[in-house]
C-alpha positions as CSV (number, residue, x, y, z in Angstrom):
1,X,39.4,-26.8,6.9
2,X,38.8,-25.4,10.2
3,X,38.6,-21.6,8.7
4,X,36.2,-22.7,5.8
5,X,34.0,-23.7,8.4
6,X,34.1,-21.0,10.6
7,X,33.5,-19.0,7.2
8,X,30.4,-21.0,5.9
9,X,29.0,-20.8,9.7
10,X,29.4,-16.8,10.0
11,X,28.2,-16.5,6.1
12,X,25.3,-18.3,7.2
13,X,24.3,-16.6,10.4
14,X,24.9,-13.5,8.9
15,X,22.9,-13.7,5.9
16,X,20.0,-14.8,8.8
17,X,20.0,-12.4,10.5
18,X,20.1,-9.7,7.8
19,X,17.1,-11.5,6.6
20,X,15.0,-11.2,9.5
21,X,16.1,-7.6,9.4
22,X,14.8,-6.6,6.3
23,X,11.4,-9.0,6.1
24,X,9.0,-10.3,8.2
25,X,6.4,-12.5,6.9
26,X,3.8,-9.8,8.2
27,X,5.4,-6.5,7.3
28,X,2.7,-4.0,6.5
29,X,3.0,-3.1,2.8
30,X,1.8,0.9,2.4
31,X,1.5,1.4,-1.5
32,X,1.7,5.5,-2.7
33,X,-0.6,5.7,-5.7
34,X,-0.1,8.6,-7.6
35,X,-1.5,7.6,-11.3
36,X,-4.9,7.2,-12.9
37,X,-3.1,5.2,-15.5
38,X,-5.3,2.0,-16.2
39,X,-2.8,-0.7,-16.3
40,X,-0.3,0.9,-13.6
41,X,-3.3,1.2,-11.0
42,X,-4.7,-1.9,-11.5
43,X,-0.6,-3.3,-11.0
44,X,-0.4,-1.1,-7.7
45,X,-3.6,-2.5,-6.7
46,X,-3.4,-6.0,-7.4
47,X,0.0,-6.1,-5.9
48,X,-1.2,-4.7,-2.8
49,X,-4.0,-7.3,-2.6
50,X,-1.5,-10.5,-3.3
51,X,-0.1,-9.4,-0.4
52,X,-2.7,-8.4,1.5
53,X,-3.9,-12.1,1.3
54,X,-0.7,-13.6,2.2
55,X,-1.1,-11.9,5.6
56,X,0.7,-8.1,5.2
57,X,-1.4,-5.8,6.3
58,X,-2.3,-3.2,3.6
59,X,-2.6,0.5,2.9
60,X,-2.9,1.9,0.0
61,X,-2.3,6.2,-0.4
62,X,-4.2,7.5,-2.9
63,X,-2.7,11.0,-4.3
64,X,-2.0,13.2,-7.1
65,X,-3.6,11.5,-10.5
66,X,-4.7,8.5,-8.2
67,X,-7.1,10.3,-6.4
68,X,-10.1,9.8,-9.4
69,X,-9.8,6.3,-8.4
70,X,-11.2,6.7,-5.1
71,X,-14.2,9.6,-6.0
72,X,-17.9,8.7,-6.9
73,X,-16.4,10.4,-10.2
74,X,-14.5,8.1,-11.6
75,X,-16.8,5.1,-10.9
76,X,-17.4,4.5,-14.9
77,X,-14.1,4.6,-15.9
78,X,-12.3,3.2,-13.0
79,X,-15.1,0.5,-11.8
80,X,-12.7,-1.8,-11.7
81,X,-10.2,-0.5,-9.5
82,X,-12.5,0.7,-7.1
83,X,-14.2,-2.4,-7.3
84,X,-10.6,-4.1,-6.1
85,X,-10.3,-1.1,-3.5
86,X,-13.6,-1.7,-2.1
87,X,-12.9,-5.7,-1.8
88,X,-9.7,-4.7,0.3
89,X,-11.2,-2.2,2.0
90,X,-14.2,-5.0,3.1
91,X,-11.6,-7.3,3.9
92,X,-10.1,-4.9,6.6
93,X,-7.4,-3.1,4.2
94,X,-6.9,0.4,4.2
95,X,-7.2,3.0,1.7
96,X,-6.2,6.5,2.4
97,X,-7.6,9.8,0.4
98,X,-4.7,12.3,0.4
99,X,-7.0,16.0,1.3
100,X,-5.0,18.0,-0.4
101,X,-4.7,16.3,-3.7
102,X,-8.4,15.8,-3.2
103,X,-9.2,19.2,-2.8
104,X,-6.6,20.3,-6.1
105,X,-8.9,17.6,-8.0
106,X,-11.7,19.9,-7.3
107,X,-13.2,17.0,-4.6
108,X,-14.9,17.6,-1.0
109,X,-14.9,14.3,1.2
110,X,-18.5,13.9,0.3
111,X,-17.2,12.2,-2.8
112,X,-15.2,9.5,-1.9
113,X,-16.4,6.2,-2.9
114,X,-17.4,4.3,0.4
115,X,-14.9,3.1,3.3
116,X,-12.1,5.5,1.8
117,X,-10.4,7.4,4.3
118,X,-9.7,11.3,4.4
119,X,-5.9,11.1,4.9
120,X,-4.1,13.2,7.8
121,X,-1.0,13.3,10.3
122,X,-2.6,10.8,12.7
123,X,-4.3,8.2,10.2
124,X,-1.5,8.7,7.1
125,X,1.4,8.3,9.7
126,X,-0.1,5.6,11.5
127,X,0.2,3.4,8.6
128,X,3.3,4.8,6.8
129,X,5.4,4.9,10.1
130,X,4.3,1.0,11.5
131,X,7.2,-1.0,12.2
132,X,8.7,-2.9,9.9
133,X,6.1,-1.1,7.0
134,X,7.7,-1.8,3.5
135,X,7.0,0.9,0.7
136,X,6.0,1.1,-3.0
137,X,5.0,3.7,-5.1
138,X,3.3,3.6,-8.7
């Protein structure tokens, strides 16, 4: 009896502990968004802001295909989106422009759609390396 006690009361403090570990009920969430795929950036994107209203702290990367979403260019196609990334942008989220997928796209920083950020070491690594910063990529 004694040992399945002792058992039940380590099984418990361990599973605890690993869950304060592994997440914190303010985690920043830093989403890599690589398509221009309707339906998979507007999951990336409303995923983000779930979250973002529930208290994480949000970045979202913008790169490869994804970077139409965040250029005055792709404001017919992609209004919605970059209406959503505008909203968390206004609401103190962050969206970063990666400048090298930007410039392969055939973009200059003059076309980013307002409140987008032109990605780097500093501002990029700021938000990717944050403690306790969970990942997702789409």
């Amino acid at each position: 009896m004694f040992l399945k006690s002792l058992k039940a009361l380590v099984i418990s403090g361990l599973a605890a502990v690993s869950l304060s570990v592994f997440a914190g009920a303010n985690d920043p969430l830093f989403i890599n968004l690589t398509t221009d795929e309707m339906h998979r950036s507007s999951m990336a994107i409303n995923f983000g802001k779930h979250h973002f209203a529930n208290g994480h702290p949000l970045s979202i990367f913008l790169n490869d295909k994804g970077v139409i979403l965040g250029v005055k260019a792709g404001s017919e196609k992609y209004a919605a989106q970059q209406k959503e990334l505008t909203d968390i942008i206004a609401n103190g989220g962050l969206v970063i422009m990666c400048p090298m997928c930007l410039k392969q796209a055939g973009f200059t920083e003059a076309d980013l759609i307002s409140g987008v950020k032109l990605g780097g070491p500093k501002i990029t690594g700021d938000a990717l390396f944050k403690d306790g910063t969970k990942t997702m990529s789409w």
